[in-house]
N, C-alpha and C positions, 0 to 999 in steps of 0.2 A: 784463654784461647779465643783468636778471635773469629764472628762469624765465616762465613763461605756465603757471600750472599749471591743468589740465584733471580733473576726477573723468572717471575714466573704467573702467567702463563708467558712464553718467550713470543718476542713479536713473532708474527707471520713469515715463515720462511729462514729462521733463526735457528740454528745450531751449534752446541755446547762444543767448542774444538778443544780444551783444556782446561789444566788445572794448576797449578803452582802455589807455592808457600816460602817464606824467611822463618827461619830460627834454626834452632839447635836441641840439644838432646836435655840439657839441662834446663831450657826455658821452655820447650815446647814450640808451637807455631804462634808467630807474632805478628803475621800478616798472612792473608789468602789471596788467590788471585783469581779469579772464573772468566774464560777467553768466549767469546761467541764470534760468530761471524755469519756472514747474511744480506740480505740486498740492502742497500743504502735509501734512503727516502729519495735521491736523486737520482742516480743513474749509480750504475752496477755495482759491485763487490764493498764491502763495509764489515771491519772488526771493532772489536769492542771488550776491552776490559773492566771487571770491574776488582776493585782492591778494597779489601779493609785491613789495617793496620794499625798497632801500636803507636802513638806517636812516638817520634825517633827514628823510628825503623827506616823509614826513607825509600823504599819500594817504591810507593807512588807515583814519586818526586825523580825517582831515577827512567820507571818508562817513561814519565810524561817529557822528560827530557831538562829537569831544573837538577839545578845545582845542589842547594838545600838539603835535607828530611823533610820537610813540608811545603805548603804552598808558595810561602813567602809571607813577609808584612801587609797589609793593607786588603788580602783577595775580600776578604768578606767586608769590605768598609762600606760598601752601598748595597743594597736589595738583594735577595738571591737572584741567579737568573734562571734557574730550573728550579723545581721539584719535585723530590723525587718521594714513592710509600716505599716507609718501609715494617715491614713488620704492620700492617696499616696503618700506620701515622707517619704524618707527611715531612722528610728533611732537606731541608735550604741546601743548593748547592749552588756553588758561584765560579765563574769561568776563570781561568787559571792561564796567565802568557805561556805560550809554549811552543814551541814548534809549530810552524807555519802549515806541514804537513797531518797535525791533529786536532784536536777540540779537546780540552782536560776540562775538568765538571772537579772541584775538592770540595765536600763539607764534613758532617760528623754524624755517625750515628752509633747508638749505646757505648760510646765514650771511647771510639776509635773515629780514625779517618775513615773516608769513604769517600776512594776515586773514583770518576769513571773517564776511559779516553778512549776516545773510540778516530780510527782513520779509514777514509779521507777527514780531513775537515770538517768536510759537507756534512759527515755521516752525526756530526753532533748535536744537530737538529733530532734525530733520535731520542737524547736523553730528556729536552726539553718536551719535546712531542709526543712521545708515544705512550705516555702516562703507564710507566715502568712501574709494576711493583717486584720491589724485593723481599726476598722471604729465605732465612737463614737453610742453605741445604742440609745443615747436618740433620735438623730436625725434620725432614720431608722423605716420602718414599715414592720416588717419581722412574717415570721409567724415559731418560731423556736421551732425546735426540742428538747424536754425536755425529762429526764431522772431520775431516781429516787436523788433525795435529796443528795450531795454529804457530808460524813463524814467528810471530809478535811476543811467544815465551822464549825464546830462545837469545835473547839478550844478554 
């Protein structure tokens, strides 16, 4: 099963709008998805998903707007350009083409994908900047902040 990962503490002003998952009854959940939404480091409104999944599964790869299951050939051929903790130790994530309208972040962590795409654009300054840690929710007992139902599941 793969994590649910959660930034936690959640930046300033951030709220948990959803939750989502891929699979079936015989495989179980093969991907998660944790929605936030929250002011933009720029100017107003800012979402943000974050995904871990199976490779294959193709979630990722389908909000971010690619064709693929995965990034594609080459994302990671030069430097990360974010990184992100997770679980406290730190994982590469590298910018990903996509829609002119987001910012996609793919790298890996405990041996799944780990997206993150957060819109506007602008708002992907976030993932690099606000030194995000993730930390798996299933194992957390938090009392969090929710927010109205985010549109960006509903894909």
């Amino acid at each position: 099963m793969v994590p649910v990962w959660l930034p936690w503490p959640l930046p300033p002003g951030w709220l948990v709008t959803g939750f989502a998952e891929a699979g079936d009854e015989r495989t179980g959940g093969r991907a998660s998805v944790v929605a936030l939404s929250g002011p933009s480091l720029t100017q107003g409104p800012a979402d943000l998903l974050i995904i871990a999944e199976e490779p294959g599964v193709g979630l990722g790869a389908a909000f971010a707007g690619l064709g693929g299951p995965d990034p594609g050939e080459g994302f990671d051929s030069g430097p990360p350009n974010a990184k992100i903790e997770v679980l406290g130790h730190p994982a590469a994530l590298w910018c990903v083409s996509a829609g002119a309208d987001r910012a996609v972040y793919a790298g890996e962590a405990r041996g799944n994908w780990l997206w993150t795409i957060a819109w506007p654009a602008e708002a992907g300054c976030l993932i690099a900047l606000a030194e995000l840690s993730l930390h798996d929710l299933r194992d957390l007992e938090l009392d969090l902040p929710f927010g109205a139902f985010s549109p960006r599941l509903e894909q």
